[in-house]
Structure formats: structure tokens, C-alpha cells
C-alpha positions in Angstrom: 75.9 -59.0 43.0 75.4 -58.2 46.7 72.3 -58.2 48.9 72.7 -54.4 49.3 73.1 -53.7 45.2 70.2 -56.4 44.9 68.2 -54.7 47.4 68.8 -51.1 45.4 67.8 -51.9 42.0 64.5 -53.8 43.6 63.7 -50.1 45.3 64.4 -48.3 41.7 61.9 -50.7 39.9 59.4 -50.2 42.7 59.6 -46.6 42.6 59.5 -47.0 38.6 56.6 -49.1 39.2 54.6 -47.3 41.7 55.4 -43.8 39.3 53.7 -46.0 36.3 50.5 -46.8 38.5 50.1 -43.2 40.1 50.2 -42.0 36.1 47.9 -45.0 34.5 45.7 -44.3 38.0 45.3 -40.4 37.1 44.4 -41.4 33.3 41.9 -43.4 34.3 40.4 -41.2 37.2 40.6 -38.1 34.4 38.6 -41.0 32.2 35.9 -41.1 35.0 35.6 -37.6 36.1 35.7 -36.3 32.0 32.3 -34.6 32.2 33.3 -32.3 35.3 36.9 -31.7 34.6 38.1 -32.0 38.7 41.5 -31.8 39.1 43.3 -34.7 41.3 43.8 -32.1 44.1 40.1 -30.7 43.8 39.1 -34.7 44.1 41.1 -35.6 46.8 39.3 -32.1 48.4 36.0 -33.9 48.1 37.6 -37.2 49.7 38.6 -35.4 52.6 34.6 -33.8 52.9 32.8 -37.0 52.6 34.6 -37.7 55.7 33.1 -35.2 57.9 29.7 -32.9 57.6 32.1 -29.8 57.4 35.8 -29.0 57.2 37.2 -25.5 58.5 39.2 -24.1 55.8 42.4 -24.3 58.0 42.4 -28.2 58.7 41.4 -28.8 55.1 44.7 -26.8 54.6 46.3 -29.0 56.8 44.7 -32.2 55.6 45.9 -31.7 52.0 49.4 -30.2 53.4 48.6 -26.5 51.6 47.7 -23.1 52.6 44.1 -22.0 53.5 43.9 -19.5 50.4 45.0 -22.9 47.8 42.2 -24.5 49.5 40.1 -21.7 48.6 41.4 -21.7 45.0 40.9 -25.4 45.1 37.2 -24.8 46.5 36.0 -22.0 43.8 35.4 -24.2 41.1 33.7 -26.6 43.2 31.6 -24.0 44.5 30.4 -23.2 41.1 29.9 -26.6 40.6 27.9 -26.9 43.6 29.7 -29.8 45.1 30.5 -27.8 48.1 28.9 -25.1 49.9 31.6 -22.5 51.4 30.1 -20.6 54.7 30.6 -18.5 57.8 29.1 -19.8 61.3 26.9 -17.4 62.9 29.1 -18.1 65.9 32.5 -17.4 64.7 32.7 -15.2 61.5 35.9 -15.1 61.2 36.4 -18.8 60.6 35.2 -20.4 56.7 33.9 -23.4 56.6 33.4 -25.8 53.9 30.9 -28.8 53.3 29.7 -31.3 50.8 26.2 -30.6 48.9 23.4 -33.7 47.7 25.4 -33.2 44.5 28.4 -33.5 45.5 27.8 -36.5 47.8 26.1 -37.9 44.6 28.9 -37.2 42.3 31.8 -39.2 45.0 28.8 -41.8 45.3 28.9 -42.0 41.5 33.1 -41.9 41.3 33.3 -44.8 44.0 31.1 -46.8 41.9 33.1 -46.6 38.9 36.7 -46.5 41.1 35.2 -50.4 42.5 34.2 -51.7 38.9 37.6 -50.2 37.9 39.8 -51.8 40.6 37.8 -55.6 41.0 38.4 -55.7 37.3 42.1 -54.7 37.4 42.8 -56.5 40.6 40.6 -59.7 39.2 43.8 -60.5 36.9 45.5 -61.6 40.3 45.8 -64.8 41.5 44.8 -65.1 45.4 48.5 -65.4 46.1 49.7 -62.4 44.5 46.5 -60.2 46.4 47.4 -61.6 49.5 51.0 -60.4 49.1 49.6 -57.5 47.2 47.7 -56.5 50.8 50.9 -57.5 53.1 52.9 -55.4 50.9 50.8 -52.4 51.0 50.7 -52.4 54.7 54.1 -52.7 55.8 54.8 -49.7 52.7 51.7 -47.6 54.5 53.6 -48.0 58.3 56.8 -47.0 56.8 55.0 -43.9 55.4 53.6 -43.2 58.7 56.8 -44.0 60.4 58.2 -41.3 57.9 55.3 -39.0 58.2 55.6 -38.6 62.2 59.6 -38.4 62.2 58.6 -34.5 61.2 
């Protein structure tokens, strides 16, 4: 075989390989999150909160690469879960804005804990060699996403 052919079937078992972990991940993360019932999207909703005080609607929308009204059909259940408080500023009441609640901030607190356990166990079957390329791997896969992502 040729470098190019070689090359080719190495990028088909990585994509079947990082398909198998996104799957195995999402079982596991359903595992976790079993009592609440969050969807993957509604999780990554909360991600995106922790790392601000407040989110407007629109760059939530943005964030998450959806409209504003999916981000409010993503928001409703965690509304009524009160993981998020949805409001208008006195300001501007045109503009929605969305935030994080004590329980919702204690229910990511909670996930991360269990998501750390999770992954030093997992990644714990490694040898230092493998993590080390693991990391180098993951970085140069990240930049060519970026690369990818800003050629839009």
C-alpha cells in the first residue's frame, strides 16, 4: 500500500473511533444526569452559563450555533427545573437574558465531580506514554478544528 491509502484508512478508523467515544461518552453522561433527564444540548446550555453570570439569548444562540427561539426551547425545561433563571433587564426590554441559579451551579458542580472520577479512572488505564501522545494528539486535532472553524 501507499502512504496516501495508509494515511486514508488511519482517518476512517479515527473517525470510527472518535464516533465510538462520542456514543460510549453520551451513555455515560445520560448514566450521570439519569435523575434530571438533560438532554446533551440542554447540558452543553449549562456549560456555556457557568462561564459567564448571564448569557443574552442571541449569543447563547450563537455559542451553541442555533436560533434564539431553540435556545429558548432548550431553556424551558431548565427553567422549570430551576437551573436557569430567564429575564428581561430593566434597561433593555427587548433583549432576554439567561443565567445560572444556586441549583444549577450545584447540579454542573455535582456533574464535574462525577465527569473527573469518570475520566481519571478511564484515562488511569494509560500508560504515561500513551497520555502524553493522547494530549499532543488532541491539540494539534483542536487547531485543525479551529483552522476549519475560522475558514467560514
Amino acid at each position: 500500500m501507499n502512504c496516501a491509502k495508509d494515511k486514508l484508512l488511519l482517518i476512517e478508523d479515527v473517525k470510527k473511533d472518535l464516533y465510538d467515544f462520542v456514543i460510549i461518552s453520551r451513555s455515560i453522561m445520560n448514566e450521570i444526569n439519569y435523575e434530571e433527564k438533560l438532554s446533551i444540548s440542554q447540558l452543553f446550555l449549562l456549560y456555556l452559563l457557568e462561564e459567564s453570570e448571564s448569557y443574552k439569548v442571541s449569543e447563547l444562540a450563537e455559542k451553541l450555533g442555533i436560533t434564539p427561539s431553540a435556545v429558548t426551547n432548550l431553556s424551558n425545561k431548565l427553567v422549570e427545573s430551576q437551573f436557569i433563571n430567564r429575564f428581561r433587564p430593566e434597561d433593555n426590554r427587548r433583549v432576554v437574558m439567561i443565567s445560572l441559579t444556586d441549583k444549577g451551579k450545584q447540579f454542573l458542580k455535582k456533574m464535574g465531580e462525577v465527569k473527573s472520577r469518570f475520566l481519571a479512572e478511564a484515562l488511569s488505564e494509560l500508560n504515561n506514554d500513551d497520555l502524553k501522545n493522547m494530549n499532543l494528539s488532541f491539540l494539534k486535532l483542536n487547531y485543525a478544528l479551529q483552522k476549519y472553524k475560522n475558514r467560514k
